[in-house]
KOLGU-180710 format. One record per residue (C-alpha): x, y, z. Coordinates in steps of 0.02 Angstrom, whole numbers. Last residue first. Layout:
<pts>
+--------+--------+--------+
|      X |      Y |      Z |
+--------+--------+--------+
|      X |      Y |      Z |
...
+--------+--------+--------+
</pts>
This chain:
<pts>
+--------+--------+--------+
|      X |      Y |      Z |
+--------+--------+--------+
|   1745 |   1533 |   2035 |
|   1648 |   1564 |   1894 |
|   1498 |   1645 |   1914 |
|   1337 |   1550 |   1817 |
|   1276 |   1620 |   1665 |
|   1093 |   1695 |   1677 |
|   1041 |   1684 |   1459 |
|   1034 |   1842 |   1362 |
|    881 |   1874 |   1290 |
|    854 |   1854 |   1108 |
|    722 |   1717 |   1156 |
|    752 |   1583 |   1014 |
|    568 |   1514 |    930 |
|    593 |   1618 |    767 |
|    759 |   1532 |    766 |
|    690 |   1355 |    736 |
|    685 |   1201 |    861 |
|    625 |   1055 |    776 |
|    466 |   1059 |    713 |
|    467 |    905 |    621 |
|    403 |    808 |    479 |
|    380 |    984 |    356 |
|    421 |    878 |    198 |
|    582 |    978 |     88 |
|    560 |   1129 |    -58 |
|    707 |   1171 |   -161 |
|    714 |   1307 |   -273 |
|    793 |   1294 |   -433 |
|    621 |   1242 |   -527 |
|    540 |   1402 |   -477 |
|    684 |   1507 |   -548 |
|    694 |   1398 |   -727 |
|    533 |   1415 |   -743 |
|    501 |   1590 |   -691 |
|    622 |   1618 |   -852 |
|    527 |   1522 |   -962 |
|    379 |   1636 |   -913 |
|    466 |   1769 |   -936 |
|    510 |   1727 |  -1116 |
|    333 |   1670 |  -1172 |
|    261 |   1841 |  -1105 |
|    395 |   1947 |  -1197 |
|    362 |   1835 |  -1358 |
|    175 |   1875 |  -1342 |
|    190 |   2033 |  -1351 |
|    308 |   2033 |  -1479 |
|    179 |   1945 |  -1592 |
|     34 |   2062 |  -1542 |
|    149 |   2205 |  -1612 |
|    205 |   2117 |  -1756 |
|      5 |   2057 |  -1783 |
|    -40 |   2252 |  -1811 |
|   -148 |   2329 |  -1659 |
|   -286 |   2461 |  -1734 |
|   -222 |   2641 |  -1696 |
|   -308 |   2734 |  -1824 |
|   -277 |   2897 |  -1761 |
|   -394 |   3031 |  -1814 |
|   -504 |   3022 |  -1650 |
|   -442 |   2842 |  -1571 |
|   -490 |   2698 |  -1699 |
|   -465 |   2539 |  -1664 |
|   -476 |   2520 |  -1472 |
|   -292 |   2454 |  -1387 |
|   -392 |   2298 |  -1301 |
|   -252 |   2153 |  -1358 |
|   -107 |   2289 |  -1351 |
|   -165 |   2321 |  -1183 |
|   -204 |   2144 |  -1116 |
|    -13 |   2103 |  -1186 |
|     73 |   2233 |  -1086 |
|    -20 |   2195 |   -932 |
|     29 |   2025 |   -967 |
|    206 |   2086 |   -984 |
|    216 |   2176 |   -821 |
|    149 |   2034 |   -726 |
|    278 |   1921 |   -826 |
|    423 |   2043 |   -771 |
|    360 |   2060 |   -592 |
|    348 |   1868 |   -551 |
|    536 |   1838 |   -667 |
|    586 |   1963 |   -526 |
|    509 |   1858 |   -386 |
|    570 |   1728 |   -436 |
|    758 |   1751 |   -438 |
|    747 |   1832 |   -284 |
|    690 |   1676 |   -204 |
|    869 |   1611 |   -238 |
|    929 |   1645 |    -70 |
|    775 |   1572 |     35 |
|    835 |   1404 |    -38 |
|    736 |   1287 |    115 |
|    553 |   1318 |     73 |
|    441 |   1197 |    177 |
|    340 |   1082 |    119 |
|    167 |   1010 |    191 |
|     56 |    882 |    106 |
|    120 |    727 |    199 |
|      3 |    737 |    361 |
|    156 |    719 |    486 |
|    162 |    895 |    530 |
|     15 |   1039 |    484 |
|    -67 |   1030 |    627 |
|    122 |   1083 |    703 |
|     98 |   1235 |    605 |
|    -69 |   1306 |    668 |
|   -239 |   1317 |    574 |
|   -347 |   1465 |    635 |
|   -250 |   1557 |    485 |
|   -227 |   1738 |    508 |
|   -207 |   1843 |    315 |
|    -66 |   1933 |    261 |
|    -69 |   2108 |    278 |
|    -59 |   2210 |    112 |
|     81 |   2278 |     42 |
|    134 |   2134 |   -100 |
|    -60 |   2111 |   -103 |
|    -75 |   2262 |   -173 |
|     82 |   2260 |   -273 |
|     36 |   2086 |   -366 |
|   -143 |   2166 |   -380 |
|    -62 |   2311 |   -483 |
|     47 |   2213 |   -596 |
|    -66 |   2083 |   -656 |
|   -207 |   2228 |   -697 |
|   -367 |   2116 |   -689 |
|   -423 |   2058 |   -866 |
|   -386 |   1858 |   -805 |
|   -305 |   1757 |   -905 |
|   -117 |   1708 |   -827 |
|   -237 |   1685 |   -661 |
|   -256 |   1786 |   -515 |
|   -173 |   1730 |   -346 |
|   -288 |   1734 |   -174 |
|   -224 |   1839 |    -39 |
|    -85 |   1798 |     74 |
|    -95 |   1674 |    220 |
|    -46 |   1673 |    394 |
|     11 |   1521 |    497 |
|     60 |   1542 |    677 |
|    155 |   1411 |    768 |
|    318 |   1517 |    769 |
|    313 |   1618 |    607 |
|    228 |   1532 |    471 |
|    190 |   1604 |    302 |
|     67 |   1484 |    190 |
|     55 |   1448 |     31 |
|   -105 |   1342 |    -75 |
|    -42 |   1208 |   -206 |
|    -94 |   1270 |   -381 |
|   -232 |   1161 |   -430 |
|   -247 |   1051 |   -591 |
|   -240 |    887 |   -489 |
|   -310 |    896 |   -290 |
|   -281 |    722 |   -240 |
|    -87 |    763 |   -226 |
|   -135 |    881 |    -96 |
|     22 |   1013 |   -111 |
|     18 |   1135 |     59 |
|    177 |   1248 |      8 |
|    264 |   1325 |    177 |
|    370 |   1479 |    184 |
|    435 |   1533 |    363 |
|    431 |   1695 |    413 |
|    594 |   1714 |    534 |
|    646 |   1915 |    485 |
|    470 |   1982 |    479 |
|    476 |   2131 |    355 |
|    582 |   2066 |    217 |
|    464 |   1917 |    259 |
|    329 |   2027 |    187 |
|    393 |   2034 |     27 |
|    446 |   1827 |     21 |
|    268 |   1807 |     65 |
|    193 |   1903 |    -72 |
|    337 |   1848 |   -196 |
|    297 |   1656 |   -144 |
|    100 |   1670 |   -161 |
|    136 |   1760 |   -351 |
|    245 |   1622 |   -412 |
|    141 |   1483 |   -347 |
|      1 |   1553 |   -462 |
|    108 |   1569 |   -612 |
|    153 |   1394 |   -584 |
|     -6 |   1333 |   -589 |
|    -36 |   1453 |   -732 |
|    122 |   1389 |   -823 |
|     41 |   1212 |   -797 |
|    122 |   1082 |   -687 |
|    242 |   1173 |   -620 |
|    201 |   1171 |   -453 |
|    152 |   1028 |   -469 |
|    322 |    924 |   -506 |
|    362 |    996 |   -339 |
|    318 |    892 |   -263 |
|    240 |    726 |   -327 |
|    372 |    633 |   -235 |
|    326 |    691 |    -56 |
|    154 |    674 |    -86 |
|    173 |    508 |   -116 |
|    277 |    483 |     15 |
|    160 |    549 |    137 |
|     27 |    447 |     75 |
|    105 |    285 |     90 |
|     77 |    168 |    -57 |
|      0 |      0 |      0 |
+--------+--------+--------+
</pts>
């Protein structure tokens, strides 16, 4: 019989890149959490990945201590919302309380923590650039035909680059999403957001 945590274990993170708007998704959850972590020094990043759940992003979490907190839902590669904007807004919004706490979260199989903090960079500016070029994209695709005297119809070289600018960042937050590495959460441990920064009562030598 094939244990679940395993399975899970070996299905991640092939999911998160599934599709590129799976992986889009993902993208957006990790730059929201990485920019508020820039605020909270020990937020953890945790990826919940139900291997049941197929054509899904897997759902992010920020844990600090026991406390889980979530960041707004992700928009999708097709939506007509401003990709740039809502990345910022949620990018400076609060993150969201979870009743859920992290040690619920241990020993279930579906829980990964981010471990290569230093190459999150990486995806968060491949985020920005394929926000910015979907934004780019929805405005060459709804640039109106006629504008007073100007015709100002969109030609197919225009659409074309576009759409090259889009395919290229998207590569590119491929490449950054499938550097990072994401481990099982099996154990609490002892982690630095738990340390007192008090100094501990040494005894006086003699």
């Amino acid at each position: 019989m094939c244990d679940p945590a395993a399975y899970a274990a070996s299905m991640f993170p092939e999911q998160l890149l599934a599709t590129d708007d799976i992986m889009y998704r993902a993208a957006q959850a990790i730059t929201v959490i990485h920019a508020h972590r820039t605020q909270a020094r020990w937020l953890r990043v945790i990826a919940l990945a139900d291997p049941q759940a197929t054509g899904r992003a897997p759902a992010f979490v920020a844990a600090q201590g026991e406390r889980l907190q979530r960041p707004a839902a992700s928009i999708g590669l097709n939506t007509d919302l401003g990709h740039t904007q809502h990345l910022h807004t949620r990018c400076v919004s609060p993150l969201g309380s979870d009743p859920v706490t992290l040690r619920a979260l241990i020993g279930g199989g579906h829980a990964h923590e981010l471990e290569s903090h230093g190459l999150v960079d990486r995806v968060t500016t491949a985020t920005w650039g394929l926000a910015g070029a979907l934004d780019e994209q929805q405005r060459e695709r709804n640039r109106p035909a006629k504008s007073f005297r100007l015709w100002r119809a969109p030609t197919p070289h225009a659409a074309r680059e576009a759409q090259e600018r889009v395919d290229a960042w998207t590569e590119q937050l491929r490449a950054a999403l499938r550097d990072l590495n994401f481990v099982p959460l099996s154990d609490l441990g002892l982690s630095w957001d738990e340390v007192t920064e008090e100094p501990l009562d040494m005894p006086a030598s003699a």
